[in-house]
Structure formats: structure tokens, C-alpha cells
C-alpha positions in Angstrom: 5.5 35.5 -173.8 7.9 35.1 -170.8 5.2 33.1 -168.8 4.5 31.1 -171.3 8.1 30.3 -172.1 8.6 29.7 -168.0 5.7 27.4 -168.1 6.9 25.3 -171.2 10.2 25.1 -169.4 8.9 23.7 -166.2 7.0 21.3 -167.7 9.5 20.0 -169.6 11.6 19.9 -167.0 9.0 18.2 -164.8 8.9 15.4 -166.8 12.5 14.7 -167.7 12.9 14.6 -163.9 9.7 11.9 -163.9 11.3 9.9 -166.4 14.6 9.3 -165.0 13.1 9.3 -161.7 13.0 5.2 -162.2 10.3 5.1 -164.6 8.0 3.6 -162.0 4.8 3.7 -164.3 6.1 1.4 -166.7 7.1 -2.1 -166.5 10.1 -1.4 -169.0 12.9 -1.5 -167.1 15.6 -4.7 -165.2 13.7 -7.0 -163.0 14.6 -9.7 -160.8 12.9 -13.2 -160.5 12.5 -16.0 -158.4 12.4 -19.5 -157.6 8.5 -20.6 -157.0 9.9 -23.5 -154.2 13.2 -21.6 -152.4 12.5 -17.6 -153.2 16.3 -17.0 -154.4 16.9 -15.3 -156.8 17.8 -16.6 -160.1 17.4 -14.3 -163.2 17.3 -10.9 -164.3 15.1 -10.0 -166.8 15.0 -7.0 -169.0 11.5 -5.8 -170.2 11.2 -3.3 -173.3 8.8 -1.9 -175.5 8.9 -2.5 -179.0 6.0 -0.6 -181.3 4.0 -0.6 -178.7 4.1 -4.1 -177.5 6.3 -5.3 -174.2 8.9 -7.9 -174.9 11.6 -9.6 -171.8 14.8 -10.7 -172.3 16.8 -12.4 -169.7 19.8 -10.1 -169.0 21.5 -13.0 -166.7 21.4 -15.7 -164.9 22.2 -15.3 -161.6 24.7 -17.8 -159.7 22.9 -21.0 -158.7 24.4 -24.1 -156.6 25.2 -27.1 -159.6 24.3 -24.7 -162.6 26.3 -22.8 -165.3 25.8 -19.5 -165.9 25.8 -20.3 -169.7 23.1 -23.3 -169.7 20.8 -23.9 -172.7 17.6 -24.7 -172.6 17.4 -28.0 -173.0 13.5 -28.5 -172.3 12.4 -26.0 -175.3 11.0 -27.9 -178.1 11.0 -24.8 -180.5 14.0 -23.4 -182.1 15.1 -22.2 -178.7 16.3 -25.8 -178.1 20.1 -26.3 -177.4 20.5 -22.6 -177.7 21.7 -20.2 -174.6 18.9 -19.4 -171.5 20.7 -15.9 -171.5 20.1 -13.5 -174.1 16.6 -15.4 -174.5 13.1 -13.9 -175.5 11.2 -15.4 -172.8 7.8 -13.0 -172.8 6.8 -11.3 -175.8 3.1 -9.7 -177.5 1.7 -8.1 -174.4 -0.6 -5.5 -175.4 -1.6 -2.9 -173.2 -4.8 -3.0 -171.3 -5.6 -0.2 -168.5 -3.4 -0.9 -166.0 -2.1 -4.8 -166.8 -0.5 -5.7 -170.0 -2.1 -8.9 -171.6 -2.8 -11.6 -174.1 1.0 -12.4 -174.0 3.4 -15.5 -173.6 5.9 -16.4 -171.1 8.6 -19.5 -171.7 9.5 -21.3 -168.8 12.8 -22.0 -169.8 13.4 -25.1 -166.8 10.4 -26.9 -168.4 10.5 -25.5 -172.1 6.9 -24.8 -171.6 5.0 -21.8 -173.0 2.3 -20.5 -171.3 -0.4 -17.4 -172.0 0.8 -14.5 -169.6 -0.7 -11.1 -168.2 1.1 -8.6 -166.3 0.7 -5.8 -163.9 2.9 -3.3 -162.1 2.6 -2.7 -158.4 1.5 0.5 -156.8 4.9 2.4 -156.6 6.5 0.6 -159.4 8.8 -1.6 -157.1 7.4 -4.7 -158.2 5.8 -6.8 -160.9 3.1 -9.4 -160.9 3.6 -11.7 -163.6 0.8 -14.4 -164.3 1.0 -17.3 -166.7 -1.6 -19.7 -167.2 -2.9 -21.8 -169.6 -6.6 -21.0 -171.4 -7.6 -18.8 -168.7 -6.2 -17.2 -165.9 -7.6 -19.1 -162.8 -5.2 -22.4 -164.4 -2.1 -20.4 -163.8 0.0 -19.2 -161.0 1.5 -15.3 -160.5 5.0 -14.7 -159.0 6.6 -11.2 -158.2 9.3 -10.0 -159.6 11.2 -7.1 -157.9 12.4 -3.6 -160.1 16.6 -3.9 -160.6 17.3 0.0 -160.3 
């Protein structure tokens, strides 16, 4: 009985250590984006499950020369139109699939366009591919975002 009580405690242990540990398995977690024509930085994204599907959220918007960090999206043509970029859904209903998550969406807040979207986490967990595309994959373009810790 004391083995097995030993042996429930380290595994439990084991993975409360793995969990907090960074959570590198999972794409949940703060991650940083990029420009696709300068590489700086400009947003901070948060990506959660919800019932099994991954949602993001843009935490901030980082500082950028000419803009405010309370802008609106002005190019949505939803109801996102007028209303703040921060605090915005911007990739919702991906499902998981082996190792990517797919057969999502992904706004593009600068151009208000909406786009299908796949993702998948980089060995180690440091960083994120994120693909959107229209129809199918080959008409899109990827970009990496890195893990905030």
C-alpha cells in the first residue's frame, strides 16, 4: 500500500511539474507576432481552449511608429467594424488533428480579411506556425509566432 501511495505521489507530482513547466505541448498559452515585411514585433496574442476547440485573443498591441495602441479595425466588414483591435477574437474553431490544429479562421485585422487557418507547434514548444490561406493550403502564407513566457 505504501508503494503504491509513493507511486501515485510521484506521478502526480511529475505532472504538476510538466504542466507549469511552460506547457510546451500545447499551443495555449501568450504568443508574439510579426510583421510579414519588417519582422517587428506588433501583437501579443493569447490562445486558449474552449470545450475542446482553440480560440486567440489579442492581449496587446505592441508600440508601433504612427499607430495607437487603441486602434479599431477599420477594414472588418463584420460586426468587428469600428470596434477595438485589442481584446479581439482573431482565430477561433480549430479542432484538433494529430499534431496541427485545423479547419479554423484567422482575421487579419490590417485588411479585415478572414482567412481559413491551420496551426502547428514547433518541436520544443518555443514557437508556432500559423498558416492562413484561402480554399486550400498551398494559396496561403505561414508566419511564426514566438511563445511569450
Amino acid at each position: 500500500m505504501f508503494n503504491l501511495k509513493k507511486s501515485t505521489f510521484a506521478f502526480l507530482l511529475f505532472h504538476t511539474i510538466a504542466i507549469h513547466a511552460g506547457g510546451t505541448d500545447s499551443p495555449v498559452g501568450r504568443w508574439k507576432t510579426f510583421d510579414d515585411e519588417t519582422g517587428k514585433a506588433k501583437s501579443i496574442i493569447r490562445v486558449y481552449e474552449d470545450k475542446g476547440v482553440l480560440l486567440g485573443k489579442i492581449d496587446s498591441l505592441l508600440p508601433w511608429p504612427g499607430k495607437s495602441p487603441d486602434r479599431v479595425c477599420e477594414a472588418c466588414t463584420d460586426d468587428r467594424k469600428g470596434k477595438p483591435i485589442r481584446g479581439m477574437m482573431v482565430m477561433w474553431d480549430l479542432h484538433a488533428k494529430g499534431s496541427t490544429w485545423e479547419n479554423g479562421r484567422i482575421l487579419d485585422p490590417a485588411s479585415g480579411k478572414i482567412y481559413r487557418c491551420r496551426i502547428a507547434l514547433d518541436p520544443g514548444g518555443k514557437s508556432l506556425t500559423v498558416r492562413g490561406f484561402i480554399g486550400i493550403s498551398l494559396l496561403g502564407r505561414s508566419q511564426k509566432w514566438e511563445r511569450v513566457e
